[in-house]
C-alpha positions as CSV (number, residue, x, y, z in Angstrom):
1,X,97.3,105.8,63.3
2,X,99.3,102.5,64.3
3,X,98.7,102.8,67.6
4,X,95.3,103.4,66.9
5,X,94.9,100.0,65.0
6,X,96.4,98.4,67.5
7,X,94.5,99.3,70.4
8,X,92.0,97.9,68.0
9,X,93.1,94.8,67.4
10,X,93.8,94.2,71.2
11,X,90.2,94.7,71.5
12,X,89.2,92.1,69.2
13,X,91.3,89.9,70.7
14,X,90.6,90.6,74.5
15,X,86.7,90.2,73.7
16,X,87.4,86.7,72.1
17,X,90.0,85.9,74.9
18,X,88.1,86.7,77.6
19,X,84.8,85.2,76.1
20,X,86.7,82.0,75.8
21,X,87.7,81.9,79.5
22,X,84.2,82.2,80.6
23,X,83.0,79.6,78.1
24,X,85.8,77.1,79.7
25,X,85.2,78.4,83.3
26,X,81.4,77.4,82.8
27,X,82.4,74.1,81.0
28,X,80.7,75.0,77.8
29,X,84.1,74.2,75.9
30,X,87.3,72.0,75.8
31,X,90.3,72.3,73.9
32,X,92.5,69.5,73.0
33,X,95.3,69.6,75.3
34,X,97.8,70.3,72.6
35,X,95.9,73.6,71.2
36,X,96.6,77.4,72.7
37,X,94.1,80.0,72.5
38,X,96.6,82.5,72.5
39,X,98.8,81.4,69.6
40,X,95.6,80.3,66.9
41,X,94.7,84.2,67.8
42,X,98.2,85.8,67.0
43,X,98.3,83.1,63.8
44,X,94.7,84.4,62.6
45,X,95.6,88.2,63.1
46,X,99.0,87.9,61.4
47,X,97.5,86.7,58.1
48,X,94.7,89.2,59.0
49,X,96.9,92.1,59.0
50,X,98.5,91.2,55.5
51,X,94.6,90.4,53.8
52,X,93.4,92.9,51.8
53,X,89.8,92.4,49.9
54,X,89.6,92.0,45.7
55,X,89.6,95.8,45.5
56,X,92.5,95.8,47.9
57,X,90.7,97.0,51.1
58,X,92.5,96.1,54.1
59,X,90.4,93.3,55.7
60,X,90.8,94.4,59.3
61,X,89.0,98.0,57.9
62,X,86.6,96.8,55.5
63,X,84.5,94.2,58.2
64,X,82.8,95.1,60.7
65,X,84.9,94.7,64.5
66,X,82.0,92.6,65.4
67,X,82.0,90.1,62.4
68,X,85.9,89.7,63.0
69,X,86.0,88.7,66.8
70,X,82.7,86.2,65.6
71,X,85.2,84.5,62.9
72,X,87.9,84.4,65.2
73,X,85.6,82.8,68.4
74,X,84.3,80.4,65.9
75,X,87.6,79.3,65.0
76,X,88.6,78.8,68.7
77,X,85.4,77.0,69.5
78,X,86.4,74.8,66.9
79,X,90.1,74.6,68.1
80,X,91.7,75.4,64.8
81,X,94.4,77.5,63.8
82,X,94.6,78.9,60.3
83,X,99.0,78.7,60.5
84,X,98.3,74.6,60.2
85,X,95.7,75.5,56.9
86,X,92.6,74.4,59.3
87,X,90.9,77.2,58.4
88,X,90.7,80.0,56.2
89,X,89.2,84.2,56.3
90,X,86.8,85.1,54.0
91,X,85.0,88.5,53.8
92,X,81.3,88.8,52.4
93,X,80.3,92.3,52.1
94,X,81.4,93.7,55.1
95,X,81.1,90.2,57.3
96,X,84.3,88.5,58.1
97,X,83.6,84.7,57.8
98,X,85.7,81.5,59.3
99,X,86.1,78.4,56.9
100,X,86.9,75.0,58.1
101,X,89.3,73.5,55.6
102,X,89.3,69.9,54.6
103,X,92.6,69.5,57.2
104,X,90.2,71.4,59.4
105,X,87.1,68.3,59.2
106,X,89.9,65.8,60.0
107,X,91.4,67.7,63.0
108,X,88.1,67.7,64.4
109,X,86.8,64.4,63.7
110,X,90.3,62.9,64.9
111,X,89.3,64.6,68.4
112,X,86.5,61.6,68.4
113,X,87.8,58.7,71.0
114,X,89.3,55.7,68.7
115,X,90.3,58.3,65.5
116,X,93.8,57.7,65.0
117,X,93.7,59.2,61.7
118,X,91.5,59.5,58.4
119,X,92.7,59.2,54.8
120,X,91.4,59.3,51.6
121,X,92.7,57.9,48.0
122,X,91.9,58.2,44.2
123,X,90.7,55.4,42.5
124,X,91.8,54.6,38.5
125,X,90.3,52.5,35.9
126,X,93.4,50.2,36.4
127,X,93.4,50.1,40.1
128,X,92.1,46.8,41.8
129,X,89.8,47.3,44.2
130,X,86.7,45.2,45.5
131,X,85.0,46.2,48.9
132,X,82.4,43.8,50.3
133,X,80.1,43.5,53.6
134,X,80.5,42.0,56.9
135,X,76.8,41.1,58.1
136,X,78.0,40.6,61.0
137,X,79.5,44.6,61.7
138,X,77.3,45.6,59.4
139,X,79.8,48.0,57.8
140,X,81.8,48.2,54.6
141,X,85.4,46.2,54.0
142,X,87.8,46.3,51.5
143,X,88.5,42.7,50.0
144,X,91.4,44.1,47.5
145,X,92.9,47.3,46.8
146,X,95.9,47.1,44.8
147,X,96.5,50.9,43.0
148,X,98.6,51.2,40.1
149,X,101.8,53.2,39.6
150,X,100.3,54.1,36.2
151,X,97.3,55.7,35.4
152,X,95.9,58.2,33.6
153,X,94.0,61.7,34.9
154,X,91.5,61.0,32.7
155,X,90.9,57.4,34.0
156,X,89.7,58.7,37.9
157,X,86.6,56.6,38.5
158,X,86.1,57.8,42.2
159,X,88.0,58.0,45.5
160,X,88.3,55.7,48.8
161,X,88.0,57.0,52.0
162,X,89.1,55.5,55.5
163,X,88.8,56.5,58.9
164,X,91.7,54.5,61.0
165,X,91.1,53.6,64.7
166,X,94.0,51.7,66.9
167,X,93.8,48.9,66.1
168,X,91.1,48.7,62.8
169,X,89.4,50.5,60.0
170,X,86.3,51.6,61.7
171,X,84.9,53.1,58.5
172,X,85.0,53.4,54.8
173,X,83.4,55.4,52.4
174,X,83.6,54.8,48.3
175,X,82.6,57.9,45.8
176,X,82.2,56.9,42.4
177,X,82.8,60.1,39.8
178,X,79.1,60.8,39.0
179,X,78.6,61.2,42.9
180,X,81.9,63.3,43.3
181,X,80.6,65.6,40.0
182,X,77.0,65.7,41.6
183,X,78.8,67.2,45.2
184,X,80.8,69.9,42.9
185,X,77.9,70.6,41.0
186,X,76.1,72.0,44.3
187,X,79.1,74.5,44.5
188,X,79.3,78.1,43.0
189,X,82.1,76.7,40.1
190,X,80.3,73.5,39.1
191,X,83.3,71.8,39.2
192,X,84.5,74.0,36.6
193,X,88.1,75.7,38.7
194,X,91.3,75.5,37.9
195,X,91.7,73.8,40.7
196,X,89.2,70.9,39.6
197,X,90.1,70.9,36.0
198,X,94.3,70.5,37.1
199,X,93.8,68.8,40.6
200,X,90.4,66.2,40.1
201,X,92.3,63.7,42.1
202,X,93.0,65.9,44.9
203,X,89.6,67.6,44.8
204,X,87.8,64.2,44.7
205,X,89.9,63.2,48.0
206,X,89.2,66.2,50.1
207,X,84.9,65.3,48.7
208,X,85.3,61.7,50.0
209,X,87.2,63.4,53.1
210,X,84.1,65.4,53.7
211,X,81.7,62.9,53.2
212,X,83.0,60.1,55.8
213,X,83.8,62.8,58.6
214,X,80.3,63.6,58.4
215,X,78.8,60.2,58.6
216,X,81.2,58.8,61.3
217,X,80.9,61.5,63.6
218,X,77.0,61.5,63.7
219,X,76.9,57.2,64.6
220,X,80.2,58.0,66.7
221,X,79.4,57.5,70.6
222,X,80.6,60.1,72.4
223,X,81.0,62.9,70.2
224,X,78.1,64.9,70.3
225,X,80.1,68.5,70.8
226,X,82.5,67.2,67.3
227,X,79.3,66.5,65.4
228,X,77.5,69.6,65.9
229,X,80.4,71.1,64.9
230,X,80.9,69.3,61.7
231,X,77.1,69.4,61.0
232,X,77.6,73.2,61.3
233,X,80.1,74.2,59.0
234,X,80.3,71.3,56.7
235,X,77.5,70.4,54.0
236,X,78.2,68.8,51.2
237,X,76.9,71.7,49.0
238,X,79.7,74.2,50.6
239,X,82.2,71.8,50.1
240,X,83.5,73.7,46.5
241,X,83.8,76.6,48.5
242,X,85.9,75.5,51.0
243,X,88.2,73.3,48.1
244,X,87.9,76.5,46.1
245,X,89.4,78.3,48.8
246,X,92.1,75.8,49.7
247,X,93.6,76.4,46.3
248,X,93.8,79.9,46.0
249,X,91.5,79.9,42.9
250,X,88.4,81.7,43.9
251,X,88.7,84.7,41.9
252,X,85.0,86.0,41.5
253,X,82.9,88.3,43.4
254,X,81.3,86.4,46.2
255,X,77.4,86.6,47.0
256,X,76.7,88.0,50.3
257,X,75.4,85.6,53.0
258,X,74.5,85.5,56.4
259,X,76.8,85.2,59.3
260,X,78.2,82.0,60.5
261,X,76.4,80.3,62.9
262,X,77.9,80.1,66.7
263,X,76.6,76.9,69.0
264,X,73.2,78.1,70.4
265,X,75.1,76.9,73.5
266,X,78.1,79.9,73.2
267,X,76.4,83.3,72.8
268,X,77.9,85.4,70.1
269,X,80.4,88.4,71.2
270,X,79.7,91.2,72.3
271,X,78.6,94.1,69.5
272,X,81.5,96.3,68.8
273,X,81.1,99.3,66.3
274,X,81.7,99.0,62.9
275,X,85.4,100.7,62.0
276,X,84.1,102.0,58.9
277,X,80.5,102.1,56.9
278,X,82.2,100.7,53.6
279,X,80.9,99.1,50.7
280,X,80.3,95.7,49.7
281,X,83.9,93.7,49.7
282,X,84.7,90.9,47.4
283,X,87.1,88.0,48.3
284,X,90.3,87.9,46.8
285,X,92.4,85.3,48.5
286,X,92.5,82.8,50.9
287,X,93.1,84.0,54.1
């Protein structure tokens, strides 16, 4: 029966493999120079191994071959690897889904020429901060920003976020509270984990993370293949999801929904047949 699986699983991986070489052969993709195919693939099948389902279903059994080599090409396309927490596996049904992480959004958007790096901070009542506008850039700058050491959860007003180039801030995004709550509030939760309710400052970074990737990459020149990725997997009403998942507090039964979406530029793999006709599979953990 191992051998079986196995044989199996070098399937899955063969297909996506070889599917990638013939997408980078015909020029349809590029990887940053400092990601391997090969190694994102044996990352994403060793925590696939070890996943089991809610009612503890292996996950490798319970989806369908086809919806597994999908996930896995979209995460190559994308040029993450779910060992650095870029991306996570989630089943729905008996669909094998790939979901970008916040660390995923700034992987990407750093892949944009002039990104050196993009971070994000929560704001308190009894921080100092005062942006302002340059006419002449026509963008956002901060004037003053002088946190605290001492503040209060209960104080969190909103969260800053920056995108860094070489040698300047080349964007900056401010959320205040009722804009962060209005984003959770699109999400399944409400705002209402664990993981909001202990972690708001955290949750309201990786929000204001979102957001700015998003607008920066679509006024960005030169990064029309990183936008349509971002565009893709990241709205603003998944982002609870994807936070949900990041902190392992996702407990319930998950809707079913339709299959990620690959580029209309990379044709999906090849159908393989089902392993196994089972029933409907709820997430359990992130993956």
């Amino acid at each position: 029966m191992n051998e079986i699986k196995k044989i199996e699983e070098k399937a899955i991986t063969d297909v996506v493999f070889n599917r990638v070489q013939n997408l980078q052969a015909n020029g349809a993709i590029d990887f940053p120079a400092n990601y391997s195919v090969g190694n994102a693939l044996k990352s994403a099948f060793l925590i696939l191994k070890e996943a089991v389902t809610r009612d503890k279903k292996p996950v490798l059994q319970a989806c369908s071959q086809e919806s597994i080599a999908n996930a896995l090409l979209d995460m190559v396309i994308q040029g993450l690897n779910p060992a650095k927490q870029q991306c996570y596996f989630i089943p729905y049904g008996n669909q094998l889904q790939m979901i970008r992480s916040y660390l995923g959004e700034i992987t990407l958007i750093k892949r944009v020429k002039g990104v050196k790096d993009v971070v994000a901070y929560p704001i308190y009542k009894n921080d100092e901060l005062e942006l302002g506008f340059d006419l002449l850039s026509g963008k956002q700058v901060i004037k003053k920003y002088n946190p605290s050491i001492i503040h209060n959860a209960n104080d969190l007003i909103g969260a800053l976020g920056l995108i860094i180039g070489d040698k300047e801030v080349l964007a900056i995004e401010y959320m205040d509270m009722l804009q962060i709550k209005n984003a959770w509030n699109q999400g399944t939760m409400k705002g209402n984990s664990p993981a909001h309710k202990n972690f708001p400052d955290q949750m309201a970074i990786k929000t204001v993370i979102k957001r700015i990737c998003k607008k920066y990459v679509n006024t960005a020149d030169d990064s029309d293949k990183i936008a349509e990725l971002i565009n893709r997997g990241m709205e603003e009403t998944d982002n609870e999801l994807a936070e949900e998942i990041e902190q392992n507090a996702n407990k319930k039964e998950l809707e079913i929904v339709g299959q990620v979406e690959i580029d209309d530029a990379v044709q999906k793999v090849e159908e393989i047949s089902d392993i196994s006709g089972m029933d409907e599979v709820t997430e359990e953990a992130p993956f």
